[in-house]
N, C-alpha and C positions, 0 to 999 in steps of 0.2 A: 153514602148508603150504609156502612158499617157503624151498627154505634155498640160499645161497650155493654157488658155487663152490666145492668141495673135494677132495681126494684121489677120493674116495667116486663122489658125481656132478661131473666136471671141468665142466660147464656149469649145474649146480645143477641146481633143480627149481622149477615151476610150480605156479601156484593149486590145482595137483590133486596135488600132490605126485610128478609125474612126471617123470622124466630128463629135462632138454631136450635134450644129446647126443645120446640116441636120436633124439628126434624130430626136431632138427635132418637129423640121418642122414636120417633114414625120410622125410620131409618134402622131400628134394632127390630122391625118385623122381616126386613130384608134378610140382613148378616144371620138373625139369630134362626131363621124358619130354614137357609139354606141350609146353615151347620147340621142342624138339625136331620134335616131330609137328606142329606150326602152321607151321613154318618148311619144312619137310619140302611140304607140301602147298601152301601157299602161292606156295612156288618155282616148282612143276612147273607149277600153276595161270597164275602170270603168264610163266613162259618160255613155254607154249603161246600164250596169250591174246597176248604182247607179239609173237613171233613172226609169226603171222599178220597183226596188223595193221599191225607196218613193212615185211613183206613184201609183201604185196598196194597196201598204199598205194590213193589216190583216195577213194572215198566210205567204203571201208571202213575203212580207217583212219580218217577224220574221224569216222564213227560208233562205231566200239569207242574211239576215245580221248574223244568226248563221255562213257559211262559211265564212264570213270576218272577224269574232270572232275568225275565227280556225285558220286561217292566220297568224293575228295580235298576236298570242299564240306565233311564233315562230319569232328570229331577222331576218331580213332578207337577211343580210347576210349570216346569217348561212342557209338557206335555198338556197341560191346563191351558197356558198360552197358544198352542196348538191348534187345538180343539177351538178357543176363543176365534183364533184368526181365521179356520175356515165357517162355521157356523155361525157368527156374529154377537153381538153383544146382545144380554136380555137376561130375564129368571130364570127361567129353564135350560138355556145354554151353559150360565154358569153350574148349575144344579149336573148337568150332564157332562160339562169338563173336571169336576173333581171326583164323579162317581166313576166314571169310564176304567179308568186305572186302579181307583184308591182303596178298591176291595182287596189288591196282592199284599199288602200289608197285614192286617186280618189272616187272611188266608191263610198266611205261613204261618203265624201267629197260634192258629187252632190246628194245624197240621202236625205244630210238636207235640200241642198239648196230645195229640189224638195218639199219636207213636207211643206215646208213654201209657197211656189211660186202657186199649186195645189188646193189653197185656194182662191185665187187673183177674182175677178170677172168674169174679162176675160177666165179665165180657164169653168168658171160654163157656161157662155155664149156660148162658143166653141162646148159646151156638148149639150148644151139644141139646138142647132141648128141641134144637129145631127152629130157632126167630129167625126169621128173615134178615137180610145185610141189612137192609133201609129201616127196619125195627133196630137191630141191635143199635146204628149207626144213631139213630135221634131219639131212641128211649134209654138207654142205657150210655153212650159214650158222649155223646156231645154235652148230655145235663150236667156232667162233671167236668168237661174243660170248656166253659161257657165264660168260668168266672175270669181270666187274664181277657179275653174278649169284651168284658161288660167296662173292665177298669181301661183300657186301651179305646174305647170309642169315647169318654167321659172324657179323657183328652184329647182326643182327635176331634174334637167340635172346637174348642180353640182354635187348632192347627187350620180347618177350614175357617173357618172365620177370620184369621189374618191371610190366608190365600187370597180370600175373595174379596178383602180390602189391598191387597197387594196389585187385585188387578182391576181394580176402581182404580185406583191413585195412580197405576200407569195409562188409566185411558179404556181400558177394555173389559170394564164390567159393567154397570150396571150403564142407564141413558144417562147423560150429563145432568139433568133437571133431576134424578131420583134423588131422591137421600139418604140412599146408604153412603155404610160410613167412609170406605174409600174413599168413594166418587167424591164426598164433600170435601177430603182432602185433597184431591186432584180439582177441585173447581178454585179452589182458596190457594193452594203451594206457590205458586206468585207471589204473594203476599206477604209470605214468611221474612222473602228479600228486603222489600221495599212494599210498605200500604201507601195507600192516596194520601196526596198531603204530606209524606214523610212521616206518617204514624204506621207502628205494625201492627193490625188490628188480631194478635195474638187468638183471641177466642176462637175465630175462627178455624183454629184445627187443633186447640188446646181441646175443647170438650167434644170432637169425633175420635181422637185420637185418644182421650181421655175413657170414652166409651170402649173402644176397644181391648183398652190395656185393661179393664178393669173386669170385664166380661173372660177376657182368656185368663186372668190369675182367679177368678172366680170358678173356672170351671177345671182349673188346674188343680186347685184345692178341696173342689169336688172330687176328683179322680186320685187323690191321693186320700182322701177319707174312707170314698169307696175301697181303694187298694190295703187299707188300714184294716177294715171291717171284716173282709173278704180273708185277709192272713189270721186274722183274730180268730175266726169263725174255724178256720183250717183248722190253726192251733189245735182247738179245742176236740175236732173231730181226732185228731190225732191222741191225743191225752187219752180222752173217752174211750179208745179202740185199746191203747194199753191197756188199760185198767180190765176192761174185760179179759 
């Protein structure tokens, strides 16, 4: 049932005699929409959470950073495996074992940014005219420590995207027939050892594993452009404020 790379199928075919090309394709609606959605939600979740608690400071802050203490105790995959074993495998399951946790990351993240920014003039001025906490807090502090948050999700879509092939290729993401990119390396890792025939029909997880590798340094280089533009842009703000 495997046959090679060729004109015909350009990424060959699998134990079931099926396009990998396609699936490869079809298979980056999976990885790529999860990443996307965990990191999507994840953000909003600890810009809110991080927010509040370097804003307010004193016990509240020592108490919402205690739970992100308790978090960061456990790897997060293994909390994602967690989640996976009691809820069961599917979209949305995986969607909600990396969101559950993956916001304390973020969180702390805007929480210093907020310590520092909280102090600014502007902030004191906001107060003394009378804005409200929740005004000062999303009009005035958070649009400034937003930017380490925008660059730190740009690479956390990676990060989930090999989570969620970590837990294809052990068995517990996606159904065995999808084709995401895991799962197709957990249907195929057999193979790697020993193919039918004594042939190791290589393609088989050269181009799911190929997809993936090539998608997280993609989106690594994104986040490091973005982190480039973002210190650029600082810079500037900074020169600018001399010079006045």
């Amino acid at each position: 049932p495997y046959d090679p790379p060729s004109p015909a199928p350009p990424f060959g075919t699998d134990g079931s005699a099926r396009d990998l090309f396609s699936r490869v394709l079809y298979g980056g609606r999976f990885s790529l929409s999860i990443g996307f959605i965990v990191v999507v939600v994840t953000a909003s979740i600890g810009l809110v959470y991080g927010a509040i608690s370097g804003y307010y400071g004193g016990w509240v802050d020592e108490v919402m950073m205690r739970a992100v203490d308790l978090i960061f105790a456990f790897p997060a995959l293994v909390l994602a495996l967690i989640i996976i074993a009691v809820l069961g495998k599917g979209y949305w399951e995986l969607v909600l074992a990396f969101t559950l946790f993956g916001w304390a990351g973020y969180a702390r993240l805007i929480r210093g940014e907020i310590l520092k920014i909280k102090e600014n003039e502007y902030v004191t001025a906001a107060k003394a005219l009378g804005a409200r906490d929740r005004g000062v807090i999303f009009r005035h502090v958070v649009p400034n420590a937003v930017a380490p948050l925008v660059v730190q999700a740009s690479l956390s879509i990676g990060t989930v995207v090999i989570g969620v092939a970590a837990l294809g290729f052990l068995g517990l993401g996606m159904p065995p027939s999808s084709a995401e990119w895991g799962t197709m390396l957990d249907a195929t890792r057999e193979t790697i050892v020993q193919g039918p025939g004594g042939t190791i029909p290589w393609w088989a997880t050269v181009f799911p594993g190929g997809a993936i590798f090539l998608f997280v340094m993609s989106m690594n280089l994104i986040g490091d452009g973005i982190n480039d533009a973002l210190d650029a842009q600082e810079g500037e703000d900074v020169a600018r404020g001399g010079e006045v």
